[in-house]
C-alpha positions as CSV (number, residue, x, y, z in Angstrom):
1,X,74.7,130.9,105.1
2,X,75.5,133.0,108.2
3,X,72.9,135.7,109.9
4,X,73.9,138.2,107.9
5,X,72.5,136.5,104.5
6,X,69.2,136.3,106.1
7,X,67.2,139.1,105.3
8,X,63.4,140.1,107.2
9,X,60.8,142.2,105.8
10,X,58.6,143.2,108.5
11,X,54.9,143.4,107.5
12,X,51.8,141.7,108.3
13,X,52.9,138.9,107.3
14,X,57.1,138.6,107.3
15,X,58.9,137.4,104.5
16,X,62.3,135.9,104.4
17,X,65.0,136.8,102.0
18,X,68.3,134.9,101.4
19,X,71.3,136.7,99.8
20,X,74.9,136.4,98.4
21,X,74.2,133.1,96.6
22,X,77.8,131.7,95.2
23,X,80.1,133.9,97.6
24,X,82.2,130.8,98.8
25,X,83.1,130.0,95.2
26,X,84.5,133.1,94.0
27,X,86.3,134.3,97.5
28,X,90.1,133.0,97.4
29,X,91.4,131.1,100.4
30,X,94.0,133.9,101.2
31,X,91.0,136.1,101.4
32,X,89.8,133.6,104.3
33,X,92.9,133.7,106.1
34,X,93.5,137.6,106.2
35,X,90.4,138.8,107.7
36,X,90.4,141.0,110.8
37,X,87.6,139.2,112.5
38,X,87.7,135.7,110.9
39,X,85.0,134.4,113.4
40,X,82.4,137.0,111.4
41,X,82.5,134.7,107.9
42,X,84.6,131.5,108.7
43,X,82.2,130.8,112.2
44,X,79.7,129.5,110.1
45,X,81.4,127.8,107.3
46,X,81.3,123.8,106.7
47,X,84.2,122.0,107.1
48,X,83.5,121.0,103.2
49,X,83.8,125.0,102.2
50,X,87.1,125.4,103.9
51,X,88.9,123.4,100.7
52,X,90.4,121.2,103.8
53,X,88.0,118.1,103.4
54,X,87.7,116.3,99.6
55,X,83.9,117.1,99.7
56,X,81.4,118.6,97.2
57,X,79.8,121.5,98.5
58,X,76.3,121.2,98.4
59,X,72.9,121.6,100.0
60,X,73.9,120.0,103.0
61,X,76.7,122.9,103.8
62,X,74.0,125.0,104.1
63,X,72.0,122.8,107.0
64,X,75.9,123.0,108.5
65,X,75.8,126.4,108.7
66,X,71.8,126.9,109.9
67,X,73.5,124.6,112.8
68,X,75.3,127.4,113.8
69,X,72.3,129.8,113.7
70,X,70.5,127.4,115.5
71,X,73.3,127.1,118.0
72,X,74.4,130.8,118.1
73,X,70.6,131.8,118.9
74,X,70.4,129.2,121.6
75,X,73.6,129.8,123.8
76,X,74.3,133.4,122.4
77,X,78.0,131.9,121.4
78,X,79.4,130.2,118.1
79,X,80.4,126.6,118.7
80,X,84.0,127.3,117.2
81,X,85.5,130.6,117.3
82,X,89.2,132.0,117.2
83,X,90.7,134.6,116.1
84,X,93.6,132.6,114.1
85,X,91.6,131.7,110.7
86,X,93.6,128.7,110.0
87,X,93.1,127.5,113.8
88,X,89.1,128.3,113.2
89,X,89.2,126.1,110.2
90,X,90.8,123.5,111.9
91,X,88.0,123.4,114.2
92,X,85.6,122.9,111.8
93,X,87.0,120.0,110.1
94,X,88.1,118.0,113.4
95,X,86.9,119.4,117.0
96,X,83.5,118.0,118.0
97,X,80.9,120.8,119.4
98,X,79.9,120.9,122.9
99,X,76.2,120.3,123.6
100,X,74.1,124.2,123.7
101,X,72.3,122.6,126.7
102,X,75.8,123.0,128.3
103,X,75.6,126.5,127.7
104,X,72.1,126.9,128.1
105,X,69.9,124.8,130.8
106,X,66.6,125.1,129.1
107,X,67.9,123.0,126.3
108,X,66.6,120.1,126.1
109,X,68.2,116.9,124.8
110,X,65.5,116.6,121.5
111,X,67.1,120.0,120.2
112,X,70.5,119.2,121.5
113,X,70.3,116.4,118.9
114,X,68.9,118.2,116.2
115,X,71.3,120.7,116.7
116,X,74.2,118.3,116.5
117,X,73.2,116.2,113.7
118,X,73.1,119.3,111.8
119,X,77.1,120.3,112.6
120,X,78.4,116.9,111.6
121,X,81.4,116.4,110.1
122,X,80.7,114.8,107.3
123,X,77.8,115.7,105.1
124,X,76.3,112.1,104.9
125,X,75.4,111.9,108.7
126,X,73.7,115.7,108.5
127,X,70.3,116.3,107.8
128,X,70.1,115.1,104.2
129,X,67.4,117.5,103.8
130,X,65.3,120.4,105.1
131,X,62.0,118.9,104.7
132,X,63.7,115.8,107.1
133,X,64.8,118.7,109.6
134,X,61.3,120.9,109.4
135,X,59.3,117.3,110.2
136,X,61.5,116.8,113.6
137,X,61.3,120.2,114.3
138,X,57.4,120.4,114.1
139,X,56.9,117.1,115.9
140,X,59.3,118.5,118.9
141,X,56.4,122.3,118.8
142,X,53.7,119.6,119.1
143,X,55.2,117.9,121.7
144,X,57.5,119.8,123.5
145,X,57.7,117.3,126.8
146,X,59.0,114.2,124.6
147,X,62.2,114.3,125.1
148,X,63.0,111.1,123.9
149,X,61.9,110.3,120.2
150,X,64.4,109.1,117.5
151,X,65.6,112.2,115.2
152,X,65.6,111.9,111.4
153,X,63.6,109.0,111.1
154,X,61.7,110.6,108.0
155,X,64.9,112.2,106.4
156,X,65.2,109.8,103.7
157,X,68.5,109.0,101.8
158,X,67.8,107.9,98.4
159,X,71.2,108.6,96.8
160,X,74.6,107.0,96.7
161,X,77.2,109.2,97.8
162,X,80.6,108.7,97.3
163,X,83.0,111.6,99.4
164,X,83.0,109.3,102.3
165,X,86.7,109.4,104.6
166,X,89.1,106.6,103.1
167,X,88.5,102.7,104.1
168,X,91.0,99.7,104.3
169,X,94.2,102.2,103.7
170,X,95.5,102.5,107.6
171,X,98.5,101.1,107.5
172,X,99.7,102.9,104.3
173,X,98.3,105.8,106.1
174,X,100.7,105.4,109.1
175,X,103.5,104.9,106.9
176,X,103.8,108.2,105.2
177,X,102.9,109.9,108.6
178,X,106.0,108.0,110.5
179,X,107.9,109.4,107.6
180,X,106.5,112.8,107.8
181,X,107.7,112.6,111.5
182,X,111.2,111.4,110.8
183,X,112.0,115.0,108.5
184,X,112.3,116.9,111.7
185,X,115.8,115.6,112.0
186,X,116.8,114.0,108.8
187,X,117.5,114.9,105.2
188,X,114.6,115.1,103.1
189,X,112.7,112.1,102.8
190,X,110.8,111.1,99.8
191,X,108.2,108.6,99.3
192,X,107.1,106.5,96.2
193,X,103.5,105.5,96.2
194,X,102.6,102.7,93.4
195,X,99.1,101.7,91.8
196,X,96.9,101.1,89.4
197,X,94.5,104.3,88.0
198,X,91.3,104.5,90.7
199,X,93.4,102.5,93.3
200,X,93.2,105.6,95.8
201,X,96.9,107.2,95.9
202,X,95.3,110.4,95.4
203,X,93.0,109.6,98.1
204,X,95.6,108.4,100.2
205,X,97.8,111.5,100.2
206,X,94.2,113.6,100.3
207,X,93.6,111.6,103.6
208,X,97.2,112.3,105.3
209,X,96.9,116.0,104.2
210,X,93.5,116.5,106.0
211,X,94.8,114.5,109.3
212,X,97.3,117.4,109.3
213,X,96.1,120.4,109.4
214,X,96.2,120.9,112.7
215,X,100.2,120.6,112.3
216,X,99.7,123.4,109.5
217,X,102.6,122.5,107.4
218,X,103.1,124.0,103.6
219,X,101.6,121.7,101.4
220,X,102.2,122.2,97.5
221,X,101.1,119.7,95.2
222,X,101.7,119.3,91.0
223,X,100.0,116.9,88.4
224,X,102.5,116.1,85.9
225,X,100.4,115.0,82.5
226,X,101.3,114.1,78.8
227,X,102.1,118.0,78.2
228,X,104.1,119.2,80.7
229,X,106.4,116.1,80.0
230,X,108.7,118.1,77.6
231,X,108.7,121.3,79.9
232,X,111.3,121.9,81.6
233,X,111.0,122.1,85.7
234,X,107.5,122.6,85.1
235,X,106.6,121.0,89.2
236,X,109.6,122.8,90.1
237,X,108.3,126.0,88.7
238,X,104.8,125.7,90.0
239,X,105.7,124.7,93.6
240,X,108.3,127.8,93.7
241,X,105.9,130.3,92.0
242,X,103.0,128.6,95.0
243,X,105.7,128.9,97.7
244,X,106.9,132.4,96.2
245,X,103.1,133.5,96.1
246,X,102.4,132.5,99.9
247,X,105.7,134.5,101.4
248,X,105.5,137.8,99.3
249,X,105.1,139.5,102.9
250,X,107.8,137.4,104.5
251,X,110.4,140.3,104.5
252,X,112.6,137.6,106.7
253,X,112.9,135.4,103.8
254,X,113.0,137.6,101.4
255,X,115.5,139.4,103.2
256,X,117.5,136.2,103.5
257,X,116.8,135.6,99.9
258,X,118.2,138.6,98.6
259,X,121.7,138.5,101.3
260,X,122.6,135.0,100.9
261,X,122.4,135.0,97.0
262,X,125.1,136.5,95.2
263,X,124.0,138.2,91.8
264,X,125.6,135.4,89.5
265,X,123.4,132.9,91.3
266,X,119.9,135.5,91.2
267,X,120.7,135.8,87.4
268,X,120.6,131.8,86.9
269,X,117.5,131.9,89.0
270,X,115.5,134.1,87.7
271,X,116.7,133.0,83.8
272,X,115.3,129.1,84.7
273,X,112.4,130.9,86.8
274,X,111.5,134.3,85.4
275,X,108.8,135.1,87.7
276,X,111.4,135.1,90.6
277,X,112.9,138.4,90.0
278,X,109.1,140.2,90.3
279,X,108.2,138.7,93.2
280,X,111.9,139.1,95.1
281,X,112.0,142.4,93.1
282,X,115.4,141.3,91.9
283,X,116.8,144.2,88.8
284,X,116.5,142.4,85.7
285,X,120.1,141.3,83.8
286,X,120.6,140.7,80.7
287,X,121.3,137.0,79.7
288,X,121.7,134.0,77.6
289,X,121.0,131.3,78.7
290,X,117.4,129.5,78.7
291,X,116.1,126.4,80.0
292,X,116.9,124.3,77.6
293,X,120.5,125.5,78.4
294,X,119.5,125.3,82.1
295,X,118.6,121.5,81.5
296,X,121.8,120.5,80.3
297,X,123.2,117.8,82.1
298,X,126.7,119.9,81.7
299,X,124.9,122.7,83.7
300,X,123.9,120.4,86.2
301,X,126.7,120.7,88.6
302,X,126.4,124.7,88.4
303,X,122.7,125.0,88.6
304,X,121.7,122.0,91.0
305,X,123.4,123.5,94.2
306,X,122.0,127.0,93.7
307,X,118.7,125.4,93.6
308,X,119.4,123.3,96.7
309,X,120.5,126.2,98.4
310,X,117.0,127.9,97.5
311,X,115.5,125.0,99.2
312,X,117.3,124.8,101.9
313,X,116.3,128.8,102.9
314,X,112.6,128.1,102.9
315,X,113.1,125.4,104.7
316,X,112.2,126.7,108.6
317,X,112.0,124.3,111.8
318,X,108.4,125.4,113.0
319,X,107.1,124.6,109.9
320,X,107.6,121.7,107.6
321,X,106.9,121.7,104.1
322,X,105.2,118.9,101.6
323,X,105.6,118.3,98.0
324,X,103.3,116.0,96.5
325,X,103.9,115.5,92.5
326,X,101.1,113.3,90.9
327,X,101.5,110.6,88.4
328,X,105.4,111.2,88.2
329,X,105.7,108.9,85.2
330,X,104.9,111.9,82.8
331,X,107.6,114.0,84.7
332,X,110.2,116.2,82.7
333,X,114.1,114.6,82.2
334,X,115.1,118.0,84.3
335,X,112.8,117.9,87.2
336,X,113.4,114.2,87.8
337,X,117.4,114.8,87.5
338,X,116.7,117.5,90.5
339,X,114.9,115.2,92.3
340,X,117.3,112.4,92.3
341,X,120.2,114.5,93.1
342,X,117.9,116.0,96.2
343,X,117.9,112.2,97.1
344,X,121.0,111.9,98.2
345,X,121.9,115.2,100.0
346,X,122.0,115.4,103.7
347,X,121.7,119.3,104.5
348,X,118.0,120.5,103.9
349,X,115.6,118.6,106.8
350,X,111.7,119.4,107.2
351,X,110.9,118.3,103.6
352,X,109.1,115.3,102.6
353,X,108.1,114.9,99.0
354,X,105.1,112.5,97.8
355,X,105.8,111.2,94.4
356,X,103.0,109.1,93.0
357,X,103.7,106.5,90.2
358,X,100.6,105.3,87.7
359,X,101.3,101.5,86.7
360,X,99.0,101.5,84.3
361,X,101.3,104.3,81.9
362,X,104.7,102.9,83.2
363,X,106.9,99.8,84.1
364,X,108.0,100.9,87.7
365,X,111.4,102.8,85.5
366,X,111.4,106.0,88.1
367,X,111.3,104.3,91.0
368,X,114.0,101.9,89.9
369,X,116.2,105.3,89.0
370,X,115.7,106.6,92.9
371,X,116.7,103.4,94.2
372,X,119.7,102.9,92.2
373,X,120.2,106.7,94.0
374,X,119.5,105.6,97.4
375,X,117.8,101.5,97.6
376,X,116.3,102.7,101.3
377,X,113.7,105.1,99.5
378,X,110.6,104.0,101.3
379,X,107.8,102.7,98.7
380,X,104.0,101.7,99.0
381,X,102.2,99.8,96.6
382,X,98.3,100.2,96.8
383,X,96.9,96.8,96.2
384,X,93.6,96.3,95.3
385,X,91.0,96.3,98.5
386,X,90.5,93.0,100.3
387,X,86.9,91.6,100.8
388,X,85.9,93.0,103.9
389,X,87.2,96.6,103.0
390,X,85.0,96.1,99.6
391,X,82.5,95.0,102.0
392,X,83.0,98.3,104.2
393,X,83.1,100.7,101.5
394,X,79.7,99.4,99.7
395,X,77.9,100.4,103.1
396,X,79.5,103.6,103.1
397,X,78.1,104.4,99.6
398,X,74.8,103.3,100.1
399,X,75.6,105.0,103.5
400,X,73.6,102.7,105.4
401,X,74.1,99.7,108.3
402,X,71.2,97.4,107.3
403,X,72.2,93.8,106.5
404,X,73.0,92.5,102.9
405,X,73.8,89.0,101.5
406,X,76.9,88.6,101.1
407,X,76.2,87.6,97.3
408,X,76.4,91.1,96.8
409,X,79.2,91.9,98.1
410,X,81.1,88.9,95.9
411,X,79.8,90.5,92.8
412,X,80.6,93.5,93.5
413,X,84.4,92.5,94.1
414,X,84.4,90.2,91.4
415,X,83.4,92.5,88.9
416,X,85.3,95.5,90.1
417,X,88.8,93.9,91.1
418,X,89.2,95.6,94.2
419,X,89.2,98.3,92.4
420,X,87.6,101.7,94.5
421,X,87.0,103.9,91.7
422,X,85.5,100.9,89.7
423,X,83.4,100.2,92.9
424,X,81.8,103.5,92.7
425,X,81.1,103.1,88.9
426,X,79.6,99.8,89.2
427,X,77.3,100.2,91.9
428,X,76.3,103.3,90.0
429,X,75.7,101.5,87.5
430,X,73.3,98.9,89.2
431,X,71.5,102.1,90.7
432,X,70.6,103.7,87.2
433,X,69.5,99.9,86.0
434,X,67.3,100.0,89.1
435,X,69.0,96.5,90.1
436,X,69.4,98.1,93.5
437,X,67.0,101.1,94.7
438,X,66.1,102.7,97.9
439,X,62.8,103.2,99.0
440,X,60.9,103.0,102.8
441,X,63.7,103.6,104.6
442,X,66.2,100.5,103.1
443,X,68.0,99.3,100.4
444,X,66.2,96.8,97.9
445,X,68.6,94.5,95.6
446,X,67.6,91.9,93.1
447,X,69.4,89.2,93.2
448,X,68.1,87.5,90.6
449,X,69.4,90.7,88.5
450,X,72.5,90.6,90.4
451,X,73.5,87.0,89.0
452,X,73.0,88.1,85.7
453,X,74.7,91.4,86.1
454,X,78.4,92.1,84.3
455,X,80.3,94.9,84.0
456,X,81.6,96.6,80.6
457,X,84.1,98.7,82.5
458,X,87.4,97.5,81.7
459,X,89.7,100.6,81.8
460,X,88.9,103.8,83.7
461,X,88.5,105.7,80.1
462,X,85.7,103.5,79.2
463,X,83.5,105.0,82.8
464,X,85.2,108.4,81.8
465,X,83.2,108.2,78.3
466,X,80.6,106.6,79.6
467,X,80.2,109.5,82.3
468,X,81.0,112.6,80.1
469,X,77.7,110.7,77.4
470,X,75.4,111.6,80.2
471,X,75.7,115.0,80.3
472,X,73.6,117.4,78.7
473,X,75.0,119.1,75.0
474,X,75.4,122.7,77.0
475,X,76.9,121.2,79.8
476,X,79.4,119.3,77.7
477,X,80.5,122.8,76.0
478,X,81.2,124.4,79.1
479,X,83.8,120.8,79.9
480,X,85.0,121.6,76.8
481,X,85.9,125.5,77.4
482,X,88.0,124.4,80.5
483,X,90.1,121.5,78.3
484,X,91.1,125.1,76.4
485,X,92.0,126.8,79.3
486,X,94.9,123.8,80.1
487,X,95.1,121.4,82.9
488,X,94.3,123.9,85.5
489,X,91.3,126.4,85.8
490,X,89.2,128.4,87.8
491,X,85.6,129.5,88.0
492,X,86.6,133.1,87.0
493,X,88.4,132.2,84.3
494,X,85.9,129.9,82.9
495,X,83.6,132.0,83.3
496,X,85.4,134.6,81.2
497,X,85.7,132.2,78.4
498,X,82.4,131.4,78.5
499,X,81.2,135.2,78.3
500,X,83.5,135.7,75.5
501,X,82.4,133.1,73.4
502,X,78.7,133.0,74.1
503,X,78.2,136.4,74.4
504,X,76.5,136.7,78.2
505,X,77.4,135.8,81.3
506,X,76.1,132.7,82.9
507,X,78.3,132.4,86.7
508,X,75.1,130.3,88.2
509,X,75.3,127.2,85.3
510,X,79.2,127.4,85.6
511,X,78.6,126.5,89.1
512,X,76.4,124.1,88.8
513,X,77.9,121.9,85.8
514,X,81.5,122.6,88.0
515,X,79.4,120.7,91.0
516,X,77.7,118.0,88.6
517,X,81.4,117.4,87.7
518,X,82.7,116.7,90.9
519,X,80.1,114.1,91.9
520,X,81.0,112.6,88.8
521,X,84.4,112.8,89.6
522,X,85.4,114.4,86.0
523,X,87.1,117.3,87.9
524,X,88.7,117.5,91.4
525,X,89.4,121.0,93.4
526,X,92.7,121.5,94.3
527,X,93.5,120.2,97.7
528,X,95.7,123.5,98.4
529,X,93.6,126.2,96.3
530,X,90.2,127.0,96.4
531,X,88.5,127.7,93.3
532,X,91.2,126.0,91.3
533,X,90.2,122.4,89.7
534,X,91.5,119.9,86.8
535,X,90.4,116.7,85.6
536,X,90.4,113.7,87.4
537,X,92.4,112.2,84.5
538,X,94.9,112.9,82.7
539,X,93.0,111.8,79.6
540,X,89.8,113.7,80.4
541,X,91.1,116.5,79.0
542,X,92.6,115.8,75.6
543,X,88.9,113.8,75.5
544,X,87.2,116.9,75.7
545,X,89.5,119.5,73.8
């Protein structure tokens, strides 16, 4: 929503016309970054649509960006401008506004309020709706001299949410970002994160991501699964073909690419990574060998270095550079052999990789392999939550302060283990059995319910089945057409499936089942690219197939 989606037909009787419903889906990131006057469409984005924050987009983005009308119209200036795109974003997501009656004296502190709740951060503590924001709004026209009532007193919130910032993870947090710190003069450190499905790693590493973006680092990030397993340097080829992608206009690097490189070594390359020689425009040779080849431990000791020396040239002081591989346990034999021999060289600083182990689908065997490498590897092992952080975390679903037994709270834990992901799922599941409900303003709970209650959620496939069961029949197609597409898709390309099979186009329910999805946590956006999403699990999608 900016001013220029707002359309007035000037008659008797004005009418109001909004337009360009669904842009922010379909416009790439790179688009964001490379326009002339980014203050024009990124000023009045929400910090949620800038693919920074882990956040469905949803109604409430829109009262973020009617705050910066509202703002704009009052002190003639945009609360956040730039004319650096990734320094505008930035602002968004962490730099508070200053008051309009700063700017403008005849503001009073009623609409500086208003105005304010509206550009909050996060989504819960906006305006949950615009029937909440039109009743303060009329009370303040009737009384324009009470400068003192207590906003959003009949904007309700009868829903659980659950994108709330991380809880009860600080000191793992500070860990990785020491680390971080430490590769501006070291070799390239790597860290091991251990836990349990639904524990949080990919929350954790989510959480450090978003803390630095002011920094601005390159951040690349893979999902190994069940079927890239047995494909060879499948991380390694994503993370280069993402790097590769990003730098096409670097003609410094690519420069230094094509000098330092002698042809034997750009004919390896581009034979393990063929997409390398069309985006270094390197001449095509004629060769042999293929990654299985390539993957020979005999080859190691030729290929290995030329790789490491490819590392070592994007690597650049100003700007360090993150790897974060997902769920390593399903890694291929060649990627991890890379990785392990990366361990122990000395000579390529401003790295840090993030490798994340599941416990659930492993016995601990790969991080047992990197210490025999190197026994100082730094690992975290996400436990599950203590009682007052299950405590915490309740409130911040039912997003509210009011005081609840403590009963509650003991069930909760008791039947969730700690547990975050089975949190959410249980106390969704006392919601849709109406044990606990919202109504005047505060939660109601039945205890007498709540004694009684047990969970059937033993494993996280059991919520995943029970989740994907309440979805409509169209709805579960459209799931189904991305499990075809493979682990990764976008809205374009499931929406060219879905022409192609159904006949018709249908962009607007794509949308909406992709947003159903999210708050269901069946799919996740990519942290690093807009419009790009999998499945929360690794299952999910052989479930639906």
């Amino acid at each position: 929503l900016k001013p220029d989606h707002i359309l007035i037909h000037e008659e008797r009787f004005p009418t109001l016309y909004l337009t360009d419903f669904g842009l922010n889906y379909i416009l790439d990131s790179e688009i964001y970054l490379n326009l002339s006057n980014p203050n024009a469409f990124l000023g009045y984005l929400s910090p949620e649509q800038t693919n920074l924050l882990r956040r469905p987009v949803s109604h409430r983005s829109d009262l973020y960006s009617l705050g910066i009308i509202f703002y704009q119209l009052l002190t003639n200036k945009l609360p956040f401008e730039s004319t650096d795109a990734s320094k505008l974003m930035y602002q968004h997501i962490a730099k508070e506004p200053e008051k309009p009656s700063m700017h403008n004296n005849q503001v009073n502190s009623v609409i500086d309020n208003i105005v304010l709740k509206l550009l909050k951060k996060e989504p819960d503590e906006r305006y949950q709706s615009a029937q909440g924001l039109q009743k303060d709004l009329y009370r303040y026209l009737n009384s324009p001299t009470n400068q003192f009532f207590q906003i959003a007193q009949d904007d309700e919130k009868r829903n659980l949410t659950f994108q709330f910032k991380m809880v009860g993870r600080e000191k793992e947090l500070d860990k990785i970002n020491d680390i971080y710190h430490k590769t501006s003069y070291s070799s390239p450190e790597i860290i091991y994160i251990l836990g349990k499905t639904g524990i949080g790693k990919t929350k954790l590493v989510a959480t450090f991501a978003e803390e630095l973006k002011e920094e601005d680092p390159l951040f690349f990030s893979f999902k190994c699964n069940e079927s890239t397993e047995n494909v060879p340097f499948s991380p390694i080829i994503k993370i280069l073909k993402d790097y590769l992608d990003r730098q096409k206009n670097n003609e410094t690097l690519l420069n230094l690419l094509q000098e330092k490189l002698n042809e034997d070594e750009k004919q390896i390359l581009c034979s393990l990574f063929p997409f390398i020689k069309d985006l270094l425009d390197w001449e095509k040779e004629n060769n042999n060998n293929s990654l299985a080849k390539a993957g020979n431990m005999l080859e190691r000791d030729r290929i290995f270095p030329i790789l490491l020396r490819f590392f070592e040239y994007m690597g650049e002081p100003s700007r360090k550079i993150v790897f974060f591989i997902d769920d390593i346990q399903w890694i291929d034999h060649q990627s991890l052999t890379f990785l392990l021999f990366l361990t122990g060289k000395d000579i390529i600083p401003y790295y840090l990789f993030i490798l994340t182990e599941n416990q659930d689908d492993s016995e601990e065997i790969y991080l047992k392999k990197f210490h025999e490498v190197n026994d100082n590897i730094p690992f975290i092992e996400l436990k599950p939550l203590e009682s007052k952080t299950v405590s915490l975390m309740v409130k911040k679903i039912l997003n509210t302060n009011q005081e609840i037994k403590e009963d509650f709270f003991k069930k909760v834990e008791e039947t969730s283990f700690g547990n975050p992901f089975f949190i959410q799922a249980i106390l969704k599941n006392m919601y849709d059995k109406e044990i606990i409900s919202y109504d005047k303003g505060k939660w109601n709970i039945d205890y007498k319910k709540i004694k009684k209650f047990s969970s059937n959620y033993y494993d996280i496939y059991s919520i995943m089945k029970n989740r994907i069961s309440t979805l409509h029949e169209d709805e579960k197609d459209i799931l189904s057409m991305a499990s075809v597409i493979g682990k990764e898709f976008s809205i374009k390309m499931l929406s060219e499936l879905y022409e192609a099979r159904m006949g018709f186009s249908n962009l607007q329910k794509i949308i909406e089942v992709i947003d159903l999805c999210q708050k269901e946590e069946l799919i996740e956006e990519n942290l690093f690219k807009k419009g790009y999403f999998h499945f929360s699990h690794n299952k999910l999608q052989t479930m639906l197939y």
